[in-house]
GUKOL-443408 format. One record per atom (N, C-alpha, C): x negated, y, z. Coordinates in steps of 0.1 Angstrom, whole numbers, plus 5000, padded with zeros to 4 digits. Example, Ala and Ser with C-alpha at 12.3 -4.5 7.8 and 13.67 -1.06 7.14 Angstrom:
<sites>
486849435078/487749555078/486849675078/487249785071/486349895071/487150005079/
</sites>
This chain:
<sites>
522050495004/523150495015/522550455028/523150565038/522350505057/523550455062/523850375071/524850375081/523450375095/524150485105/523550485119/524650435131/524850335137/525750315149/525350295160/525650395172/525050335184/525750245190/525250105192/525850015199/526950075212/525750105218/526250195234/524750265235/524850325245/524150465252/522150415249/522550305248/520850255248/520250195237/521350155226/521250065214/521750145201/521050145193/521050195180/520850125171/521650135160/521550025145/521450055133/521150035124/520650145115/520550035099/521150095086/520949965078/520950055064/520150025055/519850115046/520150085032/520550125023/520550065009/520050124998/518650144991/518750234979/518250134971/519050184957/518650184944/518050264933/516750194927/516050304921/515550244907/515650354901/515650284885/514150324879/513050304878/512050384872/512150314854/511850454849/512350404835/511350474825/510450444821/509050494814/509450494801/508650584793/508450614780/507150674781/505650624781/504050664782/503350664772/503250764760/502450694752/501050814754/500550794763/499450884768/497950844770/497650714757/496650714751/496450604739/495850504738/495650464728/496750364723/497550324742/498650234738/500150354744/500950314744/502350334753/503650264759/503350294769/504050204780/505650264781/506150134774/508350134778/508950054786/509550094793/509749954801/510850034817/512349964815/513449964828/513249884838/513049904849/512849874861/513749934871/514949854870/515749884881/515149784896/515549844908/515149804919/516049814931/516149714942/517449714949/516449744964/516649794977/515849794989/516849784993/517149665003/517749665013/516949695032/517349735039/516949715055/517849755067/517949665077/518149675085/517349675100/517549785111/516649745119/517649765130/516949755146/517949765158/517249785169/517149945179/516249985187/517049995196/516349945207/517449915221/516349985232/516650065241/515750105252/516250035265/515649945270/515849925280/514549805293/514349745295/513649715302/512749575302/511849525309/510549435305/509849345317/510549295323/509549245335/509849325345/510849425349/510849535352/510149675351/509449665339/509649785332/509549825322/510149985321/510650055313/509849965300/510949965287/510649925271/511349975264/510849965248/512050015239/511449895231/512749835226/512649715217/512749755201/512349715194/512549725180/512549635173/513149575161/513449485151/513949535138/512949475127/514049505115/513349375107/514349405093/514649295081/514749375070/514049335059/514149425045/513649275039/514549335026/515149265013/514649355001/513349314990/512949394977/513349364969/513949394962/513549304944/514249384933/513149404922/512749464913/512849384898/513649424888/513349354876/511949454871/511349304863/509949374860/510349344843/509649494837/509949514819/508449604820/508149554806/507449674801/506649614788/506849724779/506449684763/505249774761/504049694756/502849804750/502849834741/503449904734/502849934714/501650014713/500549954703/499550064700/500550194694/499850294693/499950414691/499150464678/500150474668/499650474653/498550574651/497950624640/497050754641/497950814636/497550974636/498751054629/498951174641/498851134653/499451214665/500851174660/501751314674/503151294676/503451184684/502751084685/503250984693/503550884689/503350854674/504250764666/503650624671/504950544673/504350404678/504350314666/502950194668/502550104659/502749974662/502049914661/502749784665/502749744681/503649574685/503849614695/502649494698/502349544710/500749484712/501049374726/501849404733/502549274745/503549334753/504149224758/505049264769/505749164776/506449224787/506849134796/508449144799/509449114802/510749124803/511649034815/512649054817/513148964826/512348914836/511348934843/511048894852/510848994867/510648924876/510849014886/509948984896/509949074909/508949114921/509749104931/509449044945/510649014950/509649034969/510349114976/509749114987/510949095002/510448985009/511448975020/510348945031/510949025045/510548975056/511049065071/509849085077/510249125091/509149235096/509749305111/508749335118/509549345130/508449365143/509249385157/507749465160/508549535174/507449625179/508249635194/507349665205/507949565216/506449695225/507649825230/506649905237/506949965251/505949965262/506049905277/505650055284/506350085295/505350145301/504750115313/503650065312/502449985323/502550065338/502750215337/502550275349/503150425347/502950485356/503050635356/502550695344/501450645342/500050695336/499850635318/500550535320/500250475310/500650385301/501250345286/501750275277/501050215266/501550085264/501050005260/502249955247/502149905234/502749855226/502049735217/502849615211/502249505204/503549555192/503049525183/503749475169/503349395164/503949335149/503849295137/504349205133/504049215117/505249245105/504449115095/505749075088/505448955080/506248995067/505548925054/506148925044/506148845037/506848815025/506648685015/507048775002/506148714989/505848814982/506248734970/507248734962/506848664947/506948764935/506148724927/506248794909/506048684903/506548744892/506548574881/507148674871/506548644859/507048684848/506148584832/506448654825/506348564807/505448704801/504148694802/503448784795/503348734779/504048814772/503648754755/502948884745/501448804745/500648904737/500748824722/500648944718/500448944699/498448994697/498348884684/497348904677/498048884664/496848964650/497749014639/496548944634/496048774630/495448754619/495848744606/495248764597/495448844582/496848914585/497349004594/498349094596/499749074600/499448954604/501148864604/501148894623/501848944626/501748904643/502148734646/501448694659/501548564666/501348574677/502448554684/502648544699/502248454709/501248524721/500848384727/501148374741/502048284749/503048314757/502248274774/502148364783/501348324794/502248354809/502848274812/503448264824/502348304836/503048414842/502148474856/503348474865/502548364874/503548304892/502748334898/502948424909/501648424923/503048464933/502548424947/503148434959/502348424969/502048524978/501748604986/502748594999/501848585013/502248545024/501248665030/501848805039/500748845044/501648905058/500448925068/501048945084/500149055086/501049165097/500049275099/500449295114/500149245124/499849275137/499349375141/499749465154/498949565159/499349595174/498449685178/498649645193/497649845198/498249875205/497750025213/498150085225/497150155233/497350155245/496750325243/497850385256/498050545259/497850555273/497150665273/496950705285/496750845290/497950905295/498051035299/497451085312/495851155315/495751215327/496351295335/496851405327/497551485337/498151595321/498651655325/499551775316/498851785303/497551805303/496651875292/496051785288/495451655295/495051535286/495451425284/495451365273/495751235268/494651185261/494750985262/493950925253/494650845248/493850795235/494350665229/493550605222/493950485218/493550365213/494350265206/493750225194/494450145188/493850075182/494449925173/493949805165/494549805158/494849765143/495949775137/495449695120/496249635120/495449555106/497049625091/496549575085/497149585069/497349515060/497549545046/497549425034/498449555024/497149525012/498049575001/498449454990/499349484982/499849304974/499749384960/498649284953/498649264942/500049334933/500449434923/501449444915/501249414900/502049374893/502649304878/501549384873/501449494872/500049564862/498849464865/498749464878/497549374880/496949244880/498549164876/498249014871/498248994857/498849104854/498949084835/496749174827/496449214835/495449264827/494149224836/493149154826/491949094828/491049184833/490049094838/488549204842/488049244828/488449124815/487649194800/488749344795/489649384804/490549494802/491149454789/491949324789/492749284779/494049254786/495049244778/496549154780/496048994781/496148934794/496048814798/497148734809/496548674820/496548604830/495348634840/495648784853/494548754864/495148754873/496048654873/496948614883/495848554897/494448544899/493848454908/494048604919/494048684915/493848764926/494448734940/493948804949/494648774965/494648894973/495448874979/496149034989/494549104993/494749244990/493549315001/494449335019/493549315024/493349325042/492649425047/492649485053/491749565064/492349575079/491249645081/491349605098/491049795104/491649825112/491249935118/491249955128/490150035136/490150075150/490050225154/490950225160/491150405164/490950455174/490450535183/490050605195/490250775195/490850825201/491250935204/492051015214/491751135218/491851225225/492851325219/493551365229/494651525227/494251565241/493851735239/494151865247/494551965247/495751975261/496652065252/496652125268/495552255267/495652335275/496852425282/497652475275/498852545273/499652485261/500852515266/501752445251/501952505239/500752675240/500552735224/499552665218/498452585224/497252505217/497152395220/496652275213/496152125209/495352145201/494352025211/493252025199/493251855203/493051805187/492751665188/491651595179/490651495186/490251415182/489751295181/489851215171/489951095166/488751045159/488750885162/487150835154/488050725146/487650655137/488450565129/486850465128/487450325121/486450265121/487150145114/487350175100/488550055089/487249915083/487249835078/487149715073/487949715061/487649685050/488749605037/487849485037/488749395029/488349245021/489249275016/488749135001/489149194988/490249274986/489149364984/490049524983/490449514963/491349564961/491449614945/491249694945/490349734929/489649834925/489849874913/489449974904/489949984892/488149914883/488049904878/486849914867/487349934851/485949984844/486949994830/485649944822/485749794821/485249744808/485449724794/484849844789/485349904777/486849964770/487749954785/488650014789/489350014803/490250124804/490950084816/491249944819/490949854830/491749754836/491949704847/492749714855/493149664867/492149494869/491449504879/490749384880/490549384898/489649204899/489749264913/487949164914/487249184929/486649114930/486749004944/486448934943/487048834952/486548824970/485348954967/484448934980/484149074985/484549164981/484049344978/485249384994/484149395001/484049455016/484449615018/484749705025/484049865026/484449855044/483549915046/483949995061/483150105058/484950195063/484650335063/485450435080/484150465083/484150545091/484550665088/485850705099/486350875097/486450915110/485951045109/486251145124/487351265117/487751315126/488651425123/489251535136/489551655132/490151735142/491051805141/491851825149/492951935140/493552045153/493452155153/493652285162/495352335159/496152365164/497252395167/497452535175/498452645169/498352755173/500052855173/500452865184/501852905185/502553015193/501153125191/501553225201/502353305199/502753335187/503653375183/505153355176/505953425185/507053345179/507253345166/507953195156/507853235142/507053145138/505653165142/504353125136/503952995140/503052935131/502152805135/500852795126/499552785135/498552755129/497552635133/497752545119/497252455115/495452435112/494852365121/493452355111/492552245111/492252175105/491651995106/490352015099/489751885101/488551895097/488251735098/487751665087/487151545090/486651485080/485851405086/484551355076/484851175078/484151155063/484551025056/483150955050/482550875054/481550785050/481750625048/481750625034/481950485030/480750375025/480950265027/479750155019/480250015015/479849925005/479949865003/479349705007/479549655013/478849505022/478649405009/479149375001/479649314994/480549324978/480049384971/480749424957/479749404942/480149384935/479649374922/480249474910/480049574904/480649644894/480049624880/480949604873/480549574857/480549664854/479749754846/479749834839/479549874822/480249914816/480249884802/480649964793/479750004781/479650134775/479050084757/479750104746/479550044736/478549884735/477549844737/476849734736/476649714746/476449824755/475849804767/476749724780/476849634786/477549524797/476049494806/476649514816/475549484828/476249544842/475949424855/476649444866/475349564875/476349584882/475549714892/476449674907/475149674918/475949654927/475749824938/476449864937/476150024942/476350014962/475450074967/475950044980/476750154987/476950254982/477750384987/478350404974/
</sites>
């Protein structure tokens, strides 16, 4: 559900409510994943156009409210095919994922020529849940119960500046940082790709810097290009020691450089033609990969 209200002529309000249920039945390899997860998104935000020191702005503000029950049962997956489930191998219930915070964005225009905007956004992050794994010595299952609490605090500031020459050219520029947050798959399963506690993990970051051009000879063509120039820290990654597992490493860096282009075409009425192009070069400053294959365990640090 939306509600949109304009205050008056310059102020708009806006408040949102969905609910969403994801509800699994996976049994799409050795184990299979069950598990209801209903989820509530609340937001509100409120954009006002009006003015800055004497000049021209448009204000923005909002507030969002997450939270998710977290469920999910593993059973191995008997032999036989069909799907038949075997025992149940761990799971989590009643516990939940919970995201609250803000952002504002606060954008000026400096001159005839030129605009300027600052943002950013804050969050507070909690999951907690009761991981209980089963082992089956001489065939009896026994339950071993591991509480995973982590809370997460992350801020993403940004700030860019525009600059229109004349009808056909534009530039721009931007800074802009990030944060991805840890999720319940990824505190419940170890780097040994088992049912545990890797709750140590901590938010990935990156940082990006943007520079680009638009020309738009006539208003049937644009052509645009852009250089990018990103940073991560501790990024999450997948590895699979001697199976799939969500793991992370605590120091694994990348900057990845991208260019790109994209041509725009509208001479006809009706029509539009689209065409991009861009190139992606990545490296690693800092990573370690475990690699592991029947006996064989040994780290590799790869640099691309």
């Amino acid at each position: 559900m939306r509600w949109e209200h304009d205050i008056d002529s310059q102020t708009t309000w806006r408040t949102q409510a969905v609910f969403d249920d994801k509800n699994i039945n996976q049994p799409t390899g050795a184990t299979s994943a069950i598990g209801d997860s209903p989820s509530y998104n609340l937001s509100t935000n409120i954009t006002q156009r009006g003015g800055l020191f004497g000049l021209e702005a448009v204000h923005f503000a909002e507030l969002w409210y997450n939270s998710q029950v977290l469920s999910n049962y593993t059973w191995n997956v008997a032999p036989g095919g069909n799907a038949t489930l075997g025992r149940l191998s761990s799971f989590y219930d009643g516990g939940h994922h919970v995201n609250w915070g803000g952002r504002a964005r606060e954008e000026v225009k400096l001159g005839p020529n030129w605009m300027g905007y600052v943002a950013g956004g804050v969050e507070y992050t909690t999951i907690a849940a009761v991981n209980t794994i089963f082992s089956f010595p001489g065939g009896t299952a026994v339950p071993a119960y591991i509480p995973i609490q982590r809370d997460f605090l992350n801020t993403a500031p940004e700030a860019g500046l525009l600059y229109r020459l004349n009808d056909a050219w534009q530039f721009r520029s931007r800074v802009a940082t990030g944060y991805g947050t840890p999720n319940i798959g990824n505190l419940t399963v170890t780097p040994a790709g088992v049912s545990g506690n890797n709750s140590q993990l901590a938010s990935q970051t990156n940082v990006g810097i943007d520079l680009g051009a638009d020309w738009t000879p006539d208003p049937t063509v644009k052509l645009s290009v852009t250089g990018f120039y990103e940073f991560f820290r501790n990024e999450l990654v997948t590895q699979s020691p001697r199976r799939i597992a969500e793991f992370y490493l605590q120091r694994a860096k990348v900057g990845a450089p991208r260019r790109g282009s994209r041509r725009g075409l509208a001479a006809c009425p009706g029509w539009r033609l689209l065409a991009a192009y861009t190139w992606l070069d990545q490296f690693y400053v800092d990573y370690t990969e475990q690699l592991s294959a029947g006996a064989f365990d040994a780290p590799v640090r790869p640099r691309r």
